[in-house]
N, C-alpha and C positions, 0 to 999 in steps of 0.2 A: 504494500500500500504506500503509494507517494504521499509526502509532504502536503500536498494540496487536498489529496483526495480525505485525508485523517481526519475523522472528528473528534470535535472537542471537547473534552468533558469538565465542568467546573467543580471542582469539591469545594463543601463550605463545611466547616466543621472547627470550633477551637479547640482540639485537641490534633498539638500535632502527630504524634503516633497514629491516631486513624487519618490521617492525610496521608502519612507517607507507606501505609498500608493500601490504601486504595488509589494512588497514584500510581505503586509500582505492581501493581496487580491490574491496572489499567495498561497501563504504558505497554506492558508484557508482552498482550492483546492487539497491541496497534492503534491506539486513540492516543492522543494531543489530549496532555490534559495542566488546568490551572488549580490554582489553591487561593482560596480565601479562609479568615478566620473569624471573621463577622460580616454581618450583613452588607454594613458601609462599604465594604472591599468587594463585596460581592457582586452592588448596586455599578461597581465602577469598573469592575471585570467587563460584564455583562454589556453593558456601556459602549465598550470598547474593543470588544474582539465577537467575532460571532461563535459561539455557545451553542453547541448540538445539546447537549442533554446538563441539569445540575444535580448533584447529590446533595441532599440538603441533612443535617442535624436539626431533630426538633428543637431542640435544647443548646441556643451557642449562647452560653455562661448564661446570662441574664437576659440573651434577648426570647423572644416568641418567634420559632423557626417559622408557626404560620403566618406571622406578619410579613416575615421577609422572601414568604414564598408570591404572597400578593405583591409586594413589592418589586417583585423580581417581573412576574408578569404583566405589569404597568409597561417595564420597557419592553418585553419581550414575551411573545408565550411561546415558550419554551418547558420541555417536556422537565418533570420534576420527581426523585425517588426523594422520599424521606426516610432520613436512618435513625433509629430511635434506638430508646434505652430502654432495658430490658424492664426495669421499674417504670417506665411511663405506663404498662400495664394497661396495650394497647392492642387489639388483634388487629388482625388484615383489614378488614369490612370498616372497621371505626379506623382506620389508617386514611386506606378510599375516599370515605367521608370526608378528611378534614380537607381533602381540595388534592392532595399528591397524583400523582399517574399512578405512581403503586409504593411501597413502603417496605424496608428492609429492618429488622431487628437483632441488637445487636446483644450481645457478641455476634458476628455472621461470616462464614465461607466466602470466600475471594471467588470463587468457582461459581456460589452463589450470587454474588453481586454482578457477576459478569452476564451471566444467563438473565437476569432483571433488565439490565441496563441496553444487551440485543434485542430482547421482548418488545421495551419500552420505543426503542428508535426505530424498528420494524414498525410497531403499533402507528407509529407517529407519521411515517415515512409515506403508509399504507393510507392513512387517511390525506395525505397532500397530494395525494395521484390522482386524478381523475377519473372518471369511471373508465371499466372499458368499452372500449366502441364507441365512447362518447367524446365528445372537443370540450376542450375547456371553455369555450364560447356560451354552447347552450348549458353546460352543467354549472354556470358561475353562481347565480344568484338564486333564493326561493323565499317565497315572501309567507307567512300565514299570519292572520287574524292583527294586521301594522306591525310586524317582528320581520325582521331582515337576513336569512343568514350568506354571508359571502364564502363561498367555497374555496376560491383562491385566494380571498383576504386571510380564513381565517376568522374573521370576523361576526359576533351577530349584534344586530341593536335591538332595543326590546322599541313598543310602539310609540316613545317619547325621542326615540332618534339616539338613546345613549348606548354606549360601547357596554356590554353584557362579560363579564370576566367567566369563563368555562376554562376547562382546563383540556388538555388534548384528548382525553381518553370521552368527556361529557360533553366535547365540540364534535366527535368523532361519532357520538351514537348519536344525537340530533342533526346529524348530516344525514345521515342512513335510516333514518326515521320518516324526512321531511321528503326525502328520495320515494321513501316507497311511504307515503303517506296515503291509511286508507288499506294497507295491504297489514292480515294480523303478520307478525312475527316470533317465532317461537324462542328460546333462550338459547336452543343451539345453534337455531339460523343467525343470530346477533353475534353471539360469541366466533362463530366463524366471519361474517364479516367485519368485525374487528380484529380479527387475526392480530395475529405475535404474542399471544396467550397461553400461557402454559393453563387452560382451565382444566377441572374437576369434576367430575362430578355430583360433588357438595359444594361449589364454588359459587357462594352470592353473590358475587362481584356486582353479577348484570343486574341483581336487582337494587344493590347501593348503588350501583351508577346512575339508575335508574329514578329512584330517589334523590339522590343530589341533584339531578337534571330539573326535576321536578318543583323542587324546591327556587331553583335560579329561571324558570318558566312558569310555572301556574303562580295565580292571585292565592289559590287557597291549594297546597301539594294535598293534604288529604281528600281534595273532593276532587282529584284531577281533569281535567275537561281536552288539555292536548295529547297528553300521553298514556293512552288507557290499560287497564289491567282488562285481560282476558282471561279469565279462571280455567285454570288448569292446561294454557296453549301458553301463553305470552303475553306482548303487548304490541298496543296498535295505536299510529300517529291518527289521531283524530282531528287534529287543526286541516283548515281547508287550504293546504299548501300547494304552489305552484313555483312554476319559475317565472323569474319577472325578467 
């Protein structure tokens, strides 16, 4: 892999031993990768160099890892692992939640982190493609009920025109929703078109994603009206979505 073609990885974490643990278990691998020890450093990384994936610390000393995970995607949305401590007394599904792409806890396997962080740029990589057999012309935009979402921005606005923060994993299944809006979807049909997921069998992911979605879309997530639960199939995009 050439110099150009490497991606970048940023670790944020104040503890240096897990930096220079997942740098050089990075590097090994073939990824360019940078260090921050706080946020501030992180904010000015980020800034400054383009940033394939961040490894974020819930916990840097005193700050709130999910503040600076918002923060981060103010400049950029860019895909985001949170690495957590084993006392934060935190599972998967409540990781998901707090806004991450996915979450790793620690003590944790370098073999581990590596397989997370291919998952994650797959994941990410897979939803910036365009359909296939489709141009990115007619797949750009879909509008439902005054909400906007921009396919090759990236972007969606809710019906006041403001920029909506989704993370790439809940930008990624409301593209694929609004695409086949109207069409049920089952949890395996989702989980494969999100591909780069090592999923499970017992894996809620789809339905905490599903919920967090819901949450940053409906006036009221428990009485849903865009993204509907279909007992015992799946779910189904209810908004009267098209392309504009």
């Amino acid at each position: 892999m050439s110099a150009a073609e490497r991606q970048t990885i940023l670790i944020v974490d104040d503890e240096p031993e897990v930096r220079t643990l997942l740098r050089t278990g990075l590097e090994g691998e073939g990824f360019s990768v940078l260090e921050a020890s706080d946020g501030s450093q992180a904010l000015t990384l980020i800034e400054r160099v383009p940033i394939s994936l961040v490894t974020l610390d819930l916990k840097l000393g005193g700050e709130d890892g999910l503040k600076v995970a918002r923060e981060l995607r103010v400049v950029k949305n860019v895909p985001i692992i949170m690495i957590t401590g084993k006392s934060d007394a935190i599972d998967r599904v409540v990781g998901l939640e707090l806004g991450a792409d996915d979450y790793i806890p620690k003590p944790f396997l370098m073999r581990e982190v590596i397989a997370r962080v291919r998952a994650v740029l797959r994941r990410y990589e897979a939803g910036n493609a365009p359909a296939s057999g489709a141009t990115s012309e007619d797949e750009e935009c879909y509008g439902f009920d005054g909400w906007k979402v921009d396919l090759l921005r990236r972007e969606v606005r809710d019906p006041s025109g403001e920029l909506r923060d989704l993370t790439t994993a809940e930008f990624n299944l409301l593209a694929l929703l609004v695409q086949r809006a109207g069409r049920v979807l089952s949890r395996d049909e989702i989980m494969d078109l999100l591909k780069g997921h090592d999923w499970t069998p017992m894996d809620r992911s789809i339905d905490a994603l599903v919920a967090r979605l819901r949450k940053k879309l409906e006036p009221d997530s428990e009485r849903p009206t865009l993204v509907k639960t279909v007992r015992g199939v799946g779910y189904v995009f209810a908004g009267s979505a098209k392309k504009l």
